[in-house]
C-alpha positions in Angstrom: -39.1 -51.6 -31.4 -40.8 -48.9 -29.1 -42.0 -45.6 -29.6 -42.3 -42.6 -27.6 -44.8 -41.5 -25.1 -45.5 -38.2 -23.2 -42.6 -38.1 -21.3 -40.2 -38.8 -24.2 -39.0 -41.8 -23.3 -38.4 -45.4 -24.5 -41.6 -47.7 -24.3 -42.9 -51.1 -25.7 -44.2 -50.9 -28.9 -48.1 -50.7 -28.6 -47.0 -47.5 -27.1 -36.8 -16.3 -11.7 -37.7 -13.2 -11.7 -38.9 -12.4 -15.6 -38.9 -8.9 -17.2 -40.3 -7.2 -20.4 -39.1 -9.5 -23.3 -37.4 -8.3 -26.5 -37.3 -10.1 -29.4 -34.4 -10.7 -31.7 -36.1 -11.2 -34.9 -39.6 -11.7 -35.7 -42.1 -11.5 -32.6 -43.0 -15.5 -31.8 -45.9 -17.1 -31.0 -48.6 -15.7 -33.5 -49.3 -16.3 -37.4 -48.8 -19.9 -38.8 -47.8 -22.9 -36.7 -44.2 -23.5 -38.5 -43.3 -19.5 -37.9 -42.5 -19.5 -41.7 -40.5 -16.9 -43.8 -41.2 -15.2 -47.1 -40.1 -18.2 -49.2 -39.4 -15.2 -51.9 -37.0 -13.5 -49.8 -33.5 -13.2 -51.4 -32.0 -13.3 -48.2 -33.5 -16.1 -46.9 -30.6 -18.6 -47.9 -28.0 -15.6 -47.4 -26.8 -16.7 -44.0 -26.4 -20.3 -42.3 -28.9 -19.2 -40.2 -31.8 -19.1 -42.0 -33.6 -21.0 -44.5 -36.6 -21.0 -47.0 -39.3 -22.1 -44.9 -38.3 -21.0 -41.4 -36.3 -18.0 -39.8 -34.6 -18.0 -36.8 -35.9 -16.2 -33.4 -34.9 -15.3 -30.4 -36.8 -13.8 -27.1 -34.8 -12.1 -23.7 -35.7 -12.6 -20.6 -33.9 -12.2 -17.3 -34.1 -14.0 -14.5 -32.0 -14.9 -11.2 -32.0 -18.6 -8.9 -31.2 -19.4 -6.0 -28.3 -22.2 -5.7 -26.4 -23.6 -2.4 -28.0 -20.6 -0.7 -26.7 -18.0 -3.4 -28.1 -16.1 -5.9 -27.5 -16.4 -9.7 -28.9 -13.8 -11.9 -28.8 -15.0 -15.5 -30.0 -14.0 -19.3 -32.4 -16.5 -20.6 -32.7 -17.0 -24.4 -35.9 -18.5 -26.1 -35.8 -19.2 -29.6 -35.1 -21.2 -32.5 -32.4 -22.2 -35.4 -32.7 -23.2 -38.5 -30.9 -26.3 -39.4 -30.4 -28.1 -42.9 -29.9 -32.0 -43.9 -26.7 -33.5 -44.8 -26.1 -32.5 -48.5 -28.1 -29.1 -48.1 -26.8 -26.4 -50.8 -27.6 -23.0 -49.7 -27.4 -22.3 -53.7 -29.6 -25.0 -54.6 -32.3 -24.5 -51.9 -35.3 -25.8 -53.8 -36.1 -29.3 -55.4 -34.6 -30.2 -59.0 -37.9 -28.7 -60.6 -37.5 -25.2 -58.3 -40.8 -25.4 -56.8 -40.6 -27.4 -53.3 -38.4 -26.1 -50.7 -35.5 -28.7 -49.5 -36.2 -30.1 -45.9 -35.3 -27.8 -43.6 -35.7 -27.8 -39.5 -36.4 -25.0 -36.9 -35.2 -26.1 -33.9 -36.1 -24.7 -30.5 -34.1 -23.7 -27.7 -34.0 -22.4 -24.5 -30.1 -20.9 -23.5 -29.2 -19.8 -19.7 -26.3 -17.2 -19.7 -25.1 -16.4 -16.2 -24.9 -12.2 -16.2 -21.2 -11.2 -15.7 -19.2 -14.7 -16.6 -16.6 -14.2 -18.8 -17.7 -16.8 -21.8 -14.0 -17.7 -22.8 -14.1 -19.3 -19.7 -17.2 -20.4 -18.9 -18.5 -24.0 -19.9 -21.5 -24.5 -22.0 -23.6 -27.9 -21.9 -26.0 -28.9 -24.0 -29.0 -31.0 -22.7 -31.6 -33.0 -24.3 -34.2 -35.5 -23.8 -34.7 -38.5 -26.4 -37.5 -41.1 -27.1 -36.8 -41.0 -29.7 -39.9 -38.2 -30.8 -39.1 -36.2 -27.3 -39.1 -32.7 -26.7 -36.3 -31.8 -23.5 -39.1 -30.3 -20.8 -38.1 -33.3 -18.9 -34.5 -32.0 -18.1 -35.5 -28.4 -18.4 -38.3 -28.6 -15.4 -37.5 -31.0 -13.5 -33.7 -31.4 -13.4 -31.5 -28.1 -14.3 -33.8 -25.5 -15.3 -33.5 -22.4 -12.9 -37.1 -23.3 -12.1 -38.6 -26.7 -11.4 -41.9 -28.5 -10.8 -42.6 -29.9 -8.2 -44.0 -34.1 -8.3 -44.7 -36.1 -5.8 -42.4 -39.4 -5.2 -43.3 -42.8 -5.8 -47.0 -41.5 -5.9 -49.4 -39.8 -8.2 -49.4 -36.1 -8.2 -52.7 -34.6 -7.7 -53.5 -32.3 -10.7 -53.3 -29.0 -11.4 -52.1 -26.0 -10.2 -48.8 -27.6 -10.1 -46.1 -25.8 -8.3 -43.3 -24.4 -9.8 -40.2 -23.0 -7.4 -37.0 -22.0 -7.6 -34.8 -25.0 -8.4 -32.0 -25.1 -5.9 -30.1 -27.7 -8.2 -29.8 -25.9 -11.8 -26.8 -26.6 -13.1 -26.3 -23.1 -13.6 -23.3 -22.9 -10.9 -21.4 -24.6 -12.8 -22.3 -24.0 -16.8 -24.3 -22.3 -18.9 -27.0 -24.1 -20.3 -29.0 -25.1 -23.7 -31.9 -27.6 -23.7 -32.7 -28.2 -27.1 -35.7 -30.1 -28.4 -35.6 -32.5 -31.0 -36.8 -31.5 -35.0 -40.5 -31.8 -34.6 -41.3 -31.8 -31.4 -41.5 -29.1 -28.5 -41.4 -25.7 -30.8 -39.1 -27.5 -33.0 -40.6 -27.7 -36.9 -39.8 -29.6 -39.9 -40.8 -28.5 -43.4 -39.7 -29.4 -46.9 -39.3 -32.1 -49.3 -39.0 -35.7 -47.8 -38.8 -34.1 -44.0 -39.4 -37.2 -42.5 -36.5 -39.0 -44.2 -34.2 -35.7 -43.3 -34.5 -35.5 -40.2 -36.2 -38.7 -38.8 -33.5 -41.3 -37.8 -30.5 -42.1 -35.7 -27.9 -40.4 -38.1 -30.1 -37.9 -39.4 -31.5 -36.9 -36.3 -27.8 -36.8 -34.7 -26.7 -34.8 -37.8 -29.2 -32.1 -37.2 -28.6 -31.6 -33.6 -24.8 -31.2 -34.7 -25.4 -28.4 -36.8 -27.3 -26.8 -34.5 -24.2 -26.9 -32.1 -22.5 -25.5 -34.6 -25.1 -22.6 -35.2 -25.2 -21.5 -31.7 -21.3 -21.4 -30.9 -21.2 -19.0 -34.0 -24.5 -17.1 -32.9 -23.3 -16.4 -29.5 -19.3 -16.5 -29.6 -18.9 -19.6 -27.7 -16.3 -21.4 -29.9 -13.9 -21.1 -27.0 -15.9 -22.4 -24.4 -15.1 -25.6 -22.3 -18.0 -27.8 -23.8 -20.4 -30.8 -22.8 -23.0 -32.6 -24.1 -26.0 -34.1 -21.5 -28.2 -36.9 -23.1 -31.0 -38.7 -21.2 -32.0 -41.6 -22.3 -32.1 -41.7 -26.4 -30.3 -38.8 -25.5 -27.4 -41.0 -24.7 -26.9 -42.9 -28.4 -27.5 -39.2 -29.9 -25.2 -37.6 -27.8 -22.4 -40.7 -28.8 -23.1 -40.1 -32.5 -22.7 -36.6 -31.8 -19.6 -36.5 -30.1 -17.8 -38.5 -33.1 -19.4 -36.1 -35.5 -18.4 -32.9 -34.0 -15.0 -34.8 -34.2 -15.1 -35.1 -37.5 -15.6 -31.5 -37.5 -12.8 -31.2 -35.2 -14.9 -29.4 -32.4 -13.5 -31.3 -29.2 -15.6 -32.0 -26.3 -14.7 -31.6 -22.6 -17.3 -34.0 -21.4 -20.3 -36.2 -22.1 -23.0 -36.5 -19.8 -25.6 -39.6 -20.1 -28.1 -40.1 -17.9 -30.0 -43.5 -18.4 -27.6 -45.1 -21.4 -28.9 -47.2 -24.5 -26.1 -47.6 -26.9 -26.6 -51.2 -28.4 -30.2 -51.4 -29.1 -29.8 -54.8 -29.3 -29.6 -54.8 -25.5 -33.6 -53.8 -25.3 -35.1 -55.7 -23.2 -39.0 -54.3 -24.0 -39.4 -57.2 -26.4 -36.4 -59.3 -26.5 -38.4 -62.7 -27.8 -38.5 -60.9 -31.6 -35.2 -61.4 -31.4 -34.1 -64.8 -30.7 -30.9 -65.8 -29.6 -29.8 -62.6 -28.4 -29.8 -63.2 -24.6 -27.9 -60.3 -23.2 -31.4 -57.9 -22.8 -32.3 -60.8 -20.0 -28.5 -60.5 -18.1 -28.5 -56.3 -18.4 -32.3 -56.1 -17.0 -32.0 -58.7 -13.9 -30.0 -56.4 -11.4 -33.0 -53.9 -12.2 -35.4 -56.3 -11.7 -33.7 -57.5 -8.3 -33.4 -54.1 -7.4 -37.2 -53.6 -7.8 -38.0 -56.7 -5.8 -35.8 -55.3 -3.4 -37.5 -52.1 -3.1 -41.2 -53.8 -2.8 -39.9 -56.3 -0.4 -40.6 -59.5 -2.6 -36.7 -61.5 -1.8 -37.5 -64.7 -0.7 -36.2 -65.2 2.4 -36.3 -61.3 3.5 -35.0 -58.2 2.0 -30.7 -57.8 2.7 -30.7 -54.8 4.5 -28.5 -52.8 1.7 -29.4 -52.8 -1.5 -25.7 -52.1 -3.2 -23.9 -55.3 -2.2 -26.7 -57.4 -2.9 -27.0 -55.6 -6.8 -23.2 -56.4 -7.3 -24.7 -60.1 -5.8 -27.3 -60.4 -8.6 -24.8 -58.9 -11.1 -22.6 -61.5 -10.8 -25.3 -63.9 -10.8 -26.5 -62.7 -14.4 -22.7 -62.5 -15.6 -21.6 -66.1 -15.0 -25.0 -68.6 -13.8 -27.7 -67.1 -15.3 -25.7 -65.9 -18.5 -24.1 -69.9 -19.3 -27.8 -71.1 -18.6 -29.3 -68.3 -21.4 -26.3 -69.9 -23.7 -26.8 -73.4 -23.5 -30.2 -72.6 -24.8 -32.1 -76.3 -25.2 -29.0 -78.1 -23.9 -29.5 -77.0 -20.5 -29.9 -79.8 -18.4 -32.9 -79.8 -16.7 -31.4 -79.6 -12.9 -29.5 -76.8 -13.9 -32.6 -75.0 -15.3 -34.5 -75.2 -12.2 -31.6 -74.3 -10.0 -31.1 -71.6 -12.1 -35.3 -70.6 -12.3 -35.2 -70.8 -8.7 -32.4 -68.6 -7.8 -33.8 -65.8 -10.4 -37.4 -66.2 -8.2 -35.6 -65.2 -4.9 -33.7 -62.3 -6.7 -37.2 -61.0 -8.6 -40.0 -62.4 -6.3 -42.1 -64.3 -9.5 -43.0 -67.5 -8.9 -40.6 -70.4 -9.7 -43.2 -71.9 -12.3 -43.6 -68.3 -14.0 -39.8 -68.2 -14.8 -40.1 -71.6 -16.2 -43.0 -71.2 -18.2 -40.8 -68.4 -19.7 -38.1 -70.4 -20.1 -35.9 -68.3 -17.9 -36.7 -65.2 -19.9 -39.3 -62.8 -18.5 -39.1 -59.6 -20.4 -39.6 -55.8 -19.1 -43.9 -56.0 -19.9 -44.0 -59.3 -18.0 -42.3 -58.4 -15.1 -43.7 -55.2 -14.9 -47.8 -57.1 -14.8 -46.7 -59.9 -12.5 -44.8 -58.8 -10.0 -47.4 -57.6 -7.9 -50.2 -59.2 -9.5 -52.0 -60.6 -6.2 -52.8 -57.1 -5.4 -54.0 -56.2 -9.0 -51.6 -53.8 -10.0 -48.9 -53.2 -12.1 -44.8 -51.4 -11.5 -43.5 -49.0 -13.3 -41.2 -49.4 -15.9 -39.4 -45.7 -16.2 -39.4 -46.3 -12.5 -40.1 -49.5 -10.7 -41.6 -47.7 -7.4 -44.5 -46.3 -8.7 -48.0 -48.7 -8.8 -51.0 -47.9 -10.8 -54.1 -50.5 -11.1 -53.6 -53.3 -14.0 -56.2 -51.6 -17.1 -56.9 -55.4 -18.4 -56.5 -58.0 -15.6 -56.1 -60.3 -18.1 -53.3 -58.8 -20.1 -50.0 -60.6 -20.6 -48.0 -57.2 -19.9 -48.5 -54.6 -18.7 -50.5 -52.1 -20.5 -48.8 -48.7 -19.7 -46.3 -46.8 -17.3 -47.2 -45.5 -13.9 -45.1 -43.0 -13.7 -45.4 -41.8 -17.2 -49.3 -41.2 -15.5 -48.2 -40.3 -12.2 -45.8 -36.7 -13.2 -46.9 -36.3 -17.1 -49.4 -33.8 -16.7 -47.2 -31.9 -13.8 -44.7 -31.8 -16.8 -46.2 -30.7 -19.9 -48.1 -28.2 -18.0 -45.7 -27.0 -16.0 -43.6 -25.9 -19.0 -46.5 -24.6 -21.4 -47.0 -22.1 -18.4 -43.3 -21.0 -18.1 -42.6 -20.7 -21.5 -45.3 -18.4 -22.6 -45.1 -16.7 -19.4 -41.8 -16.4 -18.3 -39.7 -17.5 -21.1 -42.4 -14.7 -23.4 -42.7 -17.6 -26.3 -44.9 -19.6 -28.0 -48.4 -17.7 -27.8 -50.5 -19.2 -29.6 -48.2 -22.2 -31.3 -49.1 -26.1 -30.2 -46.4 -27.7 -28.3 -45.6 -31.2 -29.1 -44.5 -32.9 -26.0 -43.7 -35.8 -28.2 -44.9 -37.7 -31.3 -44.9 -41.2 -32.4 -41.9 -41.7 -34.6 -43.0 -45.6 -35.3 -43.4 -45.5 -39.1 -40.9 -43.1 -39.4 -37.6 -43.3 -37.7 -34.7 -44.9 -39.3 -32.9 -47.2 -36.7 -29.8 -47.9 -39.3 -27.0 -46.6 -38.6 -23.9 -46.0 -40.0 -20.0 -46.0 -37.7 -17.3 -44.7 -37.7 -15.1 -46.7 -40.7 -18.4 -48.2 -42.2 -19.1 -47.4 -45.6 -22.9 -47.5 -45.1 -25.7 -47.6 -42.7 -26.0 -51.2 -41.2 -29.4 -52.7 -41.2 -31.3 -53.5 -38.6 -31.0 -51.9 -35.0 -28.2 -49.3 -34.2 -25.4 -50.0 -31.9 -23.5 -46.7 -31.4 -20.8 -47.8 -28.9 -18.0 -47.4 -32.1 -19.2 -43.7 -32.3 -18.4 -43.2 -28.6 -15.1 -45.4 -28.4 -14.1 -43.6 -31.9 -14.6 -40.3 -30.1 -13.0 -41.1 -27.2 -9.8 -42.5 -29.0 -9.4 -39.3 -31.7 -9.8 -37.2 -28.3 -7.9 -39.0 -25.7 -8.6 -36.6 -22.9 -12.5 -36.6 -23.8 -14.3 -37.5 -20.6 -17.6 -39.8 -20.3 -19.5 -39.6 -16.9 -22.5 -42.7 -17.1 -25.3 -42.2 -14.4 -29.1 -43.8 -14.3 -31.3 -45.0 -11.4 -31.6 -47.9 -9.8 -35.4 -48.5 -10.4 -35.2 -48.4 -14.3 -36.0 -50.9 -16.5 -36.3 -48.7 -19.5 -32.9 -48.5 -19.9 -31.6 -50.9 -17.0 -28.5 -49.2 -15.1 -26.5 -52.0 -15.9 -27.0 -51.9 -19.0 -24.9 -48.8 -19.8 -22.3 -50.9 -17.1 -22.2 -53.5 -19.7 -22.1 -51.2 -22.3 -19.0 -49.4 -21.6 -16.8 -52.0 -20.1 -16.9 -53.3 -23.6 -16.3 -50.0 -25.8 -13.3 -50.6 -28.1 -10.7 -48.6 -26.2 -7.6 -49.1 -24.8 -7.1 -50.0 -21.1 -5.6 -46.4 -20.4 -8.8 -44.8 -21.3 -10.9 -46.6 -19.1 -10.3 -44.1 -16.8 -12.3 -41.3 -18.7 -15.5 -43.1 -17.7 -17.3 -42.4 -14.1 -20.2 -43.8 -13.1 -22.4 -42.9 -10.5 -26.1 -44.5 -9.6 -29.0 -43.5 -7.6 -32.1 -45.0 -5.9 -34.5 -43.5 -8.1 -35.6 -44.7 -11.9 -35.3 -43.2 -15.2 -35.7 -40.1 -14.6 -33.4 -39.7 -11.8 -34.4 -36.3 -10.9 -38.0 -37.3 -10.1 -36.9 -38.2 -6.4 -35.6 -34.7 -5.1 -32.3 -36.2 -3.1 -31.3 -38.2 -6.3 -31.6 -34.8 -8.0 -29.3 -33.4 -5.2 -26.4 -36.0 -5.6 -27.1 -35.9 -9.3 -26.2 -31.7 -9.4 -23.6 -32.5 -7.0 -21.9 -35.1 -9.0 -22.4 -33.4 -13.0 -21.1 -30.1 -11.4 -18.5 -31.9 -9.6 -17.7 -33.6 -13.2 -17.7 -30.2 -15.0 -15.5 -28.3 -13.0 -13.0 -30.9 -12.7 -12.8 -31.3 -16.6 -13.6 -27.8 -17.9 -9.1 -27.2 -18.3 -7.6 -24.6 -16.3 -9.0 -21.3 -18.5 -12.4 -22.0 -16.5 -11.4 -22.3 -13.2 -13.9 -23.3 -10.0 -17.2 -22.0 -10.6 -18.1 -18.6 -9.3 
């Protein structure tokens, strides 16, 4: 199990230019926190748009950035929609007794319209972080926002003022662009009856997100548009339950876009002794390991001067050697074993004893506190270059993320500043970063044929393989870091070589991996290939009513 922390991602369980803005609707950011309607408002359930609680808003603001050494002036749109749970009857808007409203969300966006593109044509993707309990800043400032903040690599930034500059790799060349946050987090409210259970969990959550792409290609005539969904992280499950869902709805996708993949959460690798007998978490999470020993120069024997063939080395390692050993469980002879717990000490750099204490299984927290533990500190775990001091010397794991401590604040600060100065909205409101779904989220999951959700943790690979096989020209581009063992590259490898699909749709799925963690675009020439190789992606999937990007 893990919840979310500030930067919206997966951890262990413990844990442009800007001009007068109109507004659409209401003016945002002052009055009550949930930016309620009149509940006694007879139009308030007259449109899909709005609800009882909430009412959708929208600010204008216009902006221009500079791309590949050209400008892009664009129309930037700041507001919300209001969503409903599955079941919601716009007749039947209150409880049985008429007095509590029906859960209802407000969910926050931000939309980039490039000025003068003809929107028949033009593709429109759809971004969002995950945790789950994540609000999308993450994407928006640091990856394909026109404007991004500036962190420094591998180290701690120093703290505010943070610099903001034009981002020179917004996606915006190639597509428009909607970062959405999640119900309940960013700007994003959720009111009503039982909103916890209506919007908190895999197929709820994946629902809602759904119907807001629904809303917005009705609000802004985009029903024709080439279109794509971008998922980091427990973006990527959302974004595969998503893509059969809009299916079902028969609203086709071009593409989908996931950046650091979890679709078997099975495959977590945070606390993988809770669930004995499942030994793939240990084979998906050694090339990451390897890769991090790699990078902090503990290989036995001396680091191999390129880092690619010796990953395909330890992958191979984890698929046949390592993976038999994990199977035999106690029957593994005892030579074996210590063959075996000394070849993964020269691929990770822990001591030989360690790994056997362990019994050849370290997971994520261990690795993470012992790797470097002569020197008192502990690696990162969204990315394995950073280094922070151990907080309890003593500890068994480690006891929180570097990085998440090292670019947070740059982060969260960075975008409270645009948004209510640039973007003209939020004033006064709180925004919610993230929240700690723990006693809340619903991790069943129902597929694609099943009846009913299955207990226990979701594994959303039939969603994407359904998808992909109802839509045979759908297109699936996987891409992570290196340095990750939040969601270990070769774990969304793994995960898609064994989608149920047929052999001649293999070919709809790309990969492409960088030398950075997690969040990719926190090393600036990983963020480079990265623009290069989603635009690339876009423009060579978008069908021939889009044509090259102008």
């Amino acid at each position: 199990m893990r919840q979310v922390h500030a930067t919206g991602l997966l951890l262990p369980a413990l844990l442009a230019a800007q001009l007068a803005a109109t507004s659409a609707q209401a003016a945002p950011g002052r009055g009550s926190d949930t930016g309620a309607a009149a509940a006694s408002s007879p139009s308030a359930t007259a449109d899909a748009d709005r609800g009882v609680t909430f009412h959708p808003e929208a600010v204008t603001t216009e902006g221009a950035v500079e791309i590949g050494g050209r400008s892009i002036a664009y129309r930037a749109v700041a507001g919300t929609l209001v969503v409903h749970p599955r079941g919601w009857d716009d007749a039947a808007a209150r409880d049985e007794a008429g007095t509590a409203p029906k859960a209802e969300a407000s969910m926050f966006y931000t939309a980039y319209f490039r000025n003068g593109a003809p929107d028949a044509g033009r593709p429109i993707t759809f971004l969002f972080n995950g945790g789950p309990g994540s609000a999308s800043l993450w994407l928006h400032m640091g990856a394909f926002g026109p404007r991004r903040v500036v962190t420094a690599d591998a180290a701690h930034t120093p703290a505010a003022p943070y610099r903001v500059i034009n981002n020179a790799f917004s996606l915006l060349d190639a597509s428009d662009l909607v970062f959405i946050d999640a119900p309940a987090t960013g700007f994003s409210r959720i009111a009503g009856k039982d909103k916890e259970k209506a919007f908190l969990g895999v197929d709820a959550d994946a629902h809602a997100f759904t119907e807001f792409v629904k809303g917005f290609l009705s609000k802004y005539d985009r029903w024709n548009s080439p279109k794509y969904l971008f998922g980091e992280s427990y973006g990527t499950p959302r974004a595969a339950v998503m893509t059969a869902m809009l299916a079902e709805n028969s609203i086709e996708l071009n593409g989908v876009i996931l950046l650091s993949a979890t679709l078997n959460f099975d495959l977590w690798a945070d606390a993988p002794q809770f669930n004995p007998g499942t030994e793939e978490p240990y084979i998906v999470t050694l090339p990451s390991m390897a890769a991090t020993a790699w990078y902090h120069d503990r290989i036995s024997g001396g680091r191999p001067a390129e880092l690619a063939p010796f990953l395909r080395e330890v992958e191979q390692f984890a698929l046949t050697d390592y993976a038999q050993a994990l199977l035999a469980g106690s029957d593994l002879p005892p030579a074996r074993r210590k063959a075996v717990a000394e070849r993964l000490a020269h691929y990770t750099g822990l001591p030989v004893d360690y790994i056997e204490k362990a019994d050849l299984r370290v997971n994520v927290g261990e690795f993470q506190r012992t790797l470097d533990e002569a020197r008192g500190l502990s690696v990162g775990r969204l990315d394995t270059r950073f280094e922070g001091p151990q907080l309890d010397p003593l500890s068994k794991e480690a006891d929180y993320d570097p990085q998440s401590a090292a670019i947070g604040s740059a982060y969260v600060t960075a975008f409270n500043d645009y948004a209510r100065r640039t973007l003209k909205f939020g004033g006064e409101r709180a925004f919610r970063p993230s929240f700690d779904v723990e006693s809340d989220w619903a991790y069943s999951h129902r597929p694609p044929g099943a009846g009913q959700a299955l207990p226990g943790m979701a594994n959303v690979m039939p969603d994407l393989a359904t998808a992909m096989k109802l839509n045979p020209r759908l297109r699936v581009l996987v891409t992570g870091g290196q340095f990750d063992l939040a969601t270990p590259y070769f774990e969304g490898v793994y995960e898609t070589r064994h989608l149920a699909i047929p052999a001649d749709l293999r070919g709809n799925i790309e990969y492409r991996y960088y030398p950075s963690g997690h969040m990719v675009y926190a090393n600036e020439a990983s963020l480079k290939a990265l623009h290069a190789d989603v635009a690339d992606f876009i423009q060579r999937t978008a069908g021939p009513a889009a044509g090259p990007a102008k």
